[in-house]
C-alpha positions as CSV (number, residue, x, y, z in Angstrom):
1,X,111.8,110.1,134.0
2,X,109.4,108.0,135.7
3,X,105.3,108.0,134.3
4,X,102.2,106.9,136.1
5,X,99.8,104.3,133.7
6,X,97.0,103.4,135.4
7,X,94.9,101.7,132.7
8,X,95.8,98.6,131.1
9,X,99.7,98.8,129.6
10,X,101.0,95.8,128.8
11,X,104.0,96.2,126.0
12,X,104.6,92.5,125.7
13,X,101.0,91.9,124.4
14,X,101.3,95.1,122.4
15,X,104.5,93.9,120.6
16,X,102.5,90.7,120.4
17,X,99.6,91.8,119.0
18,X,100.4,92.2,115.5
19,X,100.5,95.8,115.1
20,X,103.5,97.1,114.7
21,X,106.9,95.5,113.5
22,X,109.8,97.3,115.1
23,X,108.9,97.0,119.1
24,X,110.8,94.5,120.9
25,X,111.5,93.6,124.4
26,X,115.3,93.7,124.9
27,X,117.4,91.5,127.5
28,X,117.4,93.4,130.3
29,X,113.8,93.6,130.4
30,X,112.9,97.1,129.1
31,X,110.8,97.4,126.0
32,X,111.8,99.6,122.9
33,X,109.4,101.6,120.6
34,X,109.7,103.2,117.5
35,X,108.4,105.9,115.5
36,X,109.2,108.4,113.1
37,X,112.6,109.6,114.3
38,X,111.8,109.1,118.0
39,X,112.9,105.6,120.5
40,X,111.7,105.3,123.7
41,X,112.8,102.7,126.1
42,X,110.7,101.5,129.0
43,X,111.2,99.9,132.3
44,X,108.8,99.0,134.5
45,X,109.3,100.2,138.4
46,X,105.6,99.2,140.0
47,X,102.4,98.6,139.4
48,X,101.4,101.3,137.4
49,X,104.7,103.2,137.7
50,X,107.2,103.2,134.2
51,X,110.8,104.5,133.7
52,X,110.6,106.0,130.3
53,X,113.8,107.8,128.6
54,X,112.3,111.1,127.3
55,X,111.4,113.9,128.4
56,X,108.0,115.2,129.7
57,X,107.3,117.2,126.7
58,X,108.2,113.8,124.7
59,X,106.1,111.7,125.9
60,X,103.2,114.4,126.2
61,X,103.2,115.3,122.4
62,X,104.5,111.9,121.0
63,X,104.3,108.7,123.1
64,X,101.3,109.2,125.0
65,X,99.1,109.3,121.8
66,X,101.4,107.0,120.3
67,X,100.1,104.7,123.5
68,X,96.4,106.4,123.1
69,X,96.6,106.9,126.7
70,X,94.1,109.3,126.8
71,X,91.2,106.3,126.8
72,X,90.4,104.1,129.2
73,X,90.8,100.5,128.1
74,X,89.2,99.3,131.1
75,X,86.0,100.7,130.2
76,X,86.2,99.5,127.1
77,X,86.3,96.0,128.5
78,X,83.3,96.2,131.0
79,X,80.7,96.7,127.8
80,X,81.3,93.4,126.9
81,X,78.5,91.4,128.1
82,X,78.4,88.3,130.7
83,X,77.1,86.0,127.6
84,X,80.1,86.5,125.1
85,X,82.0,84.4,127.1
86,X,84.6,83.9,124.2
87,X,85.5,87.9,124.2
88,X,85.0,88.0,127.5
89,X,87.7,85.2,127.8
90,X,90.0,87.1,125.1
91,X,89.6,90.9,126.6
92,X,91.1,89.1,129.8
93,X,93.9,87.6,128.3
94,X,94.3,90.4,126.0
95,X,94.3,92.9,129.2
96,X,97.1,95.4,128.4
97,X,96.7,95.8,125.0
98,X,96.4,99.5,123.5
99,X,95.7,100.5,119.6
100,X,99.2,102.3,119.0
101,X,98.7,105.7,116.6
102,X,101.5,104.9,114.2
103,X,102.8,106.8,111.6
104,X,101.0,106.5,108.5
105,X,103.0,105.8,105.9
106,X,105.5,103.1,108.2
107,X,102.1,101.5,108.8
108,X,101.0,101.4,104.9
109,X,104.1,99.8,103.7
110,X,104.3,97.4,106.8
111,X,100.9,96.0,106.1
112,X,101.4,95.9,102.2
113,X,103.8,93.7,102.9
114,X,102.5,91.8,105.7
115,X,100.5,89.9,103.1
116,X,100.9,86.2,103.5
117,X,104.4,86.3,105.5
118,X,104.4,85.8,108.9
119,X,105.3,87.9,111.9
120,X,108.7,87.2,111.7
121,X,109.3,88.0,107.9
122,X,107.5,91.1,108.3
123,X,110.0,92.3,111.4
124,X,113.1,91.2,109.2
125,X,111.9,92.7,105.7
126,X,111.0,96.1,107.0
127,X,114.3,96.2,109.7
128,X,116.1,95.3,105.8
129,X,114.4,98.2,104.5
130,X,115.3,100.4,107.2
131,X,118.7,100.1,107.4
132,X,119.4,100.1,104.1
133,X,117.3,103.8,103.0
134,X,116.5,105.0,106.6
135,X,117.9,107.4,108.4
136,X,120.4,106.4,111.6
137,X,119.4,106.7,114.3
138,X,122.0,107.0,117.4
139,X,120.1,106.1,120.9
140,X,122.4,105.6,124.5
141,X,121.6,102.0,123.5
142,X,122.4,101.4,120.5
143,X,122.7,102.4,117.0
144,X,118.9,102.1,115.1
145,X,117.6,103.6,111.6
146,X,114.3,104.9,111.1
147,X,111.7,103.8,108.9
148,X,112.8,105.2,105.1
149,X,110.6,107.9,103.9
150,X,108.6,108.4,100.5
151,X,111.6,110.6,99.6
152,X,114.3,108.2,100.8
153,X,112.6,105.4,98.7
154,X,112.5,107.5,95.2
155,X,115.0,105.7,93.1
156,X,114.4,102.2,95.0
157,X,113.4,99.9,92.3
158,X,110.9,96.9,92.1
159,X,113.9,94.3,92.1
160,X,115.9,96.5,95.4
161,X,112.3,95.2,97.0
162,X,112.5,91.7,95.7
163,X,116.0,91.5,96.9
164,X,114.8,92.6,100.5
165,X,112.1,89.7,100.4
166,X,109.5,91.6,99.2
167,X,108.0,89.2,96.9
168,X,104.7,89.8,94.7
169,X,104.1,92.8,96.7
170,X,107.5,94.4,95.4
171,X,105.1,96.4,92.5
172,X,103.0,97.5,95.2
173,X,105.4,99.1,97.5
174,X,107.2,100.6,94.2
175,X,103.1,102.3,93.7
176,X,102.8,103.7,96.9
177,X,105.7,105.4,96.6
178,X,104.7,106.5,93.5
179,X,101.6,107.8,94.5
180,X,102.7,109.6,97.4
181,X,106.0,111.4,95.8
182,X,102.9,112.3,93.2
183,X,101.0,113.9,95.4
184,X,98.1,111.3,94.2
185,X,97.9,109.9,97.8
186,X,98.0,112.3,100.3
187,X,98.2,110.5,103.7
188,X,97.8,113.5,105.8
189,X,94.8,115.1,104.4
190,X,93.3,111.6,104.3
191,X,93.1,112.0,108.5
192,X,90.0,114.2,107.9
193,X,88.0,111.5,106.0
194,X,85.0,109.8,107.7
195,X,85.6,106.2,108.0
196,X,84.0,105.5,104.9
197,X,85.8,107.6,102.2
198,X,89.5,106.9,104.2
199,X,89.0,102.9,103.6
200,X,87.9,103.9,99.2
201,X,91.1,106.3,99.4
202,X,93.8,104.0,100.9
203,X,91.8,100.6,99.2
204,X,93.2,102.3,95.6
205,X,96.5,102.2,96.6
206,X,97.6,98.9,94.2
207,X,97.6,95.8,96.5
208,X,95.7,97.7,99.4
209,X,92.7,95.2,99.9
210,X,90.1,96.2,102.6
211,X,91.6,93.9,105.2
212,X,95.1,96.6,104.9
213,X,93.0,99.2,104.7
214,X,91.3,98.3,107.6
215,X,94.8,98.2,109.8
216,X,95.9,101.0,108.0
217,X,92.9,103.5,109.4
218,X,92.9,101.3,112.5
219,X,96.6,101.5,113.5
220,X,97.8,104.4,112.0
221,X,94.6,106.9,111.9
222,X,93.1,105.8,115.3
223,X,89.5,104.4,113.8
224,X,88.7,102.4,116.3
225,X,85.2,101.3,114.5
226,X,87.6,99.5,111.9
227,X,87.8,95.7,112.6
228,X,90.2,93.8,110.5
229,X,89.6,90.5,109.4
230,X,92.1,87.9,108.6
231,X,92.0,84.4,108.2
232,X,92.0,83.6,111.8
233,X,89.1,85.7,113.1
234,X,87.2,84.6,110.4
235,X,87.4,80.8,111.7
236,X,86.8,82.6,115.5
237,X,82.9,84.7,113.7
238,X,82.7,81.3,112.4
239,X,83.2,78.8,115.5
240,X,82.1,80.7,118.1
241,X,79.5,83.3,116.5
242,X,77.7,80.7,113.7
243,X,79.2,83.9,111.2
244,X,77.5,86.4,112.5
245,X,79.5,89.6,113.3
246,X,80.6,89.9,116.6
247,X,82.2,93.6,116.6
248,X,79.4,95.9,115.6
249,X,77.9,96.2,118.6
250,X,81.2,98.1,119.9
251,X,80.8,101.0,117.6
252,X,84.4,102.8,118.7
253,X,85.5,100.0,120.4
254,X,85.4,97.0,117.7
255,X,88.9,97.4,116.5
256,X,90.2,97.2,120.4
257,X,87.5,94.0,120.2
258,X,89.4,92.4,117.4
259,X,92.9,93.1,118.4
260,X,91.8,90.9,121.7
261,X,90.5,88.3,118.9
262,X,93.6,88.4,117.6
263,X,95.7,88.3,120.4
264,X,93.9,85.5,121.4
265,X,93.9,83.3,117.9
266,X,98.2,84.0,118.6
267,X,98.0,82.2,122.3
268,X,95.6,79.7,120.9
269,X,95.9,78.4,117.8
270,X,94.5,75.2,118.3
271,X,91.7,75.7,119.8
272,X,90.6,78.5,117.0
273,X,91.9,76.3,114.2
């Protein structure tokens, strides 16, 4: 089926932008998403035109919140002012960027373990854990597995994470698990938590420090007033904005403001280093 997009929708930059872990662009061109025990593919056919491979009433009720389609990233863009010309510099080469609404749990255990391993670790480590305790996944494509489950992950021990390259964050993983087969963490109910109390709830999760909990509530419960901060925007607030902080101005809109930071620390690493 084919899908108008008339706002910015770029999935390069969005498999780019740190995110998520699973998206890739395939040979052909077309771009494959995950999440839960849904794929998409995508093509692009114009301008603002898209062949996707569900359904209507797929890509209503799963991808097109999954893409938060239903706000307009251009908007977003014009309220940065003329004088930040650094953001204004990054929203443009950022253009096409959306905050995807992942799945909560997939985006806690991602971002425990994208601790201190790069981009490329991360993809292999949580592809590892996929295929070994997730569930197969047959597309026209090819054969893919879904992200394992709290359930799926019960009698996984601390070294079975080691031995997928999980590292020091091994425990951590193993606690969340834990937690959530407990009934101690209760990702669902956590949706309905103001900013405030959602960071404290997922921040006592064992290795959640408030830079995951940040991307947790940013990327997986839509609060776009969250802002992580790693190591590279830090050097950006400090370079560019003498340390002051840049994204509180943007109320809703400082976590898009950050993933353009972000995007744009990726493309131009010497110049933010």
């Amino acid at each position: 089926m084919n899908v108008c997009i008339s706002d910015d929708f770029d999935p390069e930059k969005i498999i780019d932008s740190g995110q998520c872990f699973r998206a890739v662009r395939l040979e052909d061109g077309a771009f494959r998403f995950l999440t839960g025990n849904q794929a998409v593919y995508l093509r692009r056919t114009g301008e603002e035109r898209w062949e996707v491979s569900c359904g209507g009433e797929t890509w209503e009720q799963v991808w097109r919140p999954y893409f938060d389609l239903g706000r307009s990233y251009r908007a977003v863009r014009e309220k940065i002012p003329a004088r930040d010309t650094f953001l204004q510099e990054a929203a443009r080469t950022g253009a096409g960027i959306r905050i995807l609404r992942q799945d909560p749990w997939e985006t806690l255990l991602t971002f425990i373990i994208s601790q201190r391993k790069s981009i490329p670790a991360i993809r292999a480590m949580v592809e590892e854990l996929s295929r070994r305790y997730g569930t197969q996944l047959k597309t026209s494509r090819e054969t893919l597995y879904a992200f394992p489950t709290p359930l799926q992950l019960k009698d996984v021990t601390v070294e079975d994470y080691i031995d997928c390259k999980a590292g020091y964050r091994a425990p951590y993983l193993r606690d969340a698990v834990e937690r959530v087969l407990a009934g101690e963490t209760d990702l669902a109910a956590m949706a309905t938590l103001p900013d405030g109390e959602l960071l404290a709830a997922l921040e006592e999760i064992k290795g959640v420090g408030v830079k995951v909990a940040s991307c947790v509530a940013l990327f997986a419960y839509g609060r776009t007033a969250c802002a992580p901060v790693d190591t590279w925007i830090n050097k950006i607030i400090r370079g560019k904005y003498r340390g002051r902080d840049p994204f509180a101005r943007y109320g809703d809109g400082a976590g898009i403001m950050q993933q353009y930071f972000f995007y744009y620390a990726l493309r131009h690493k010497s110049e933010t280093a």
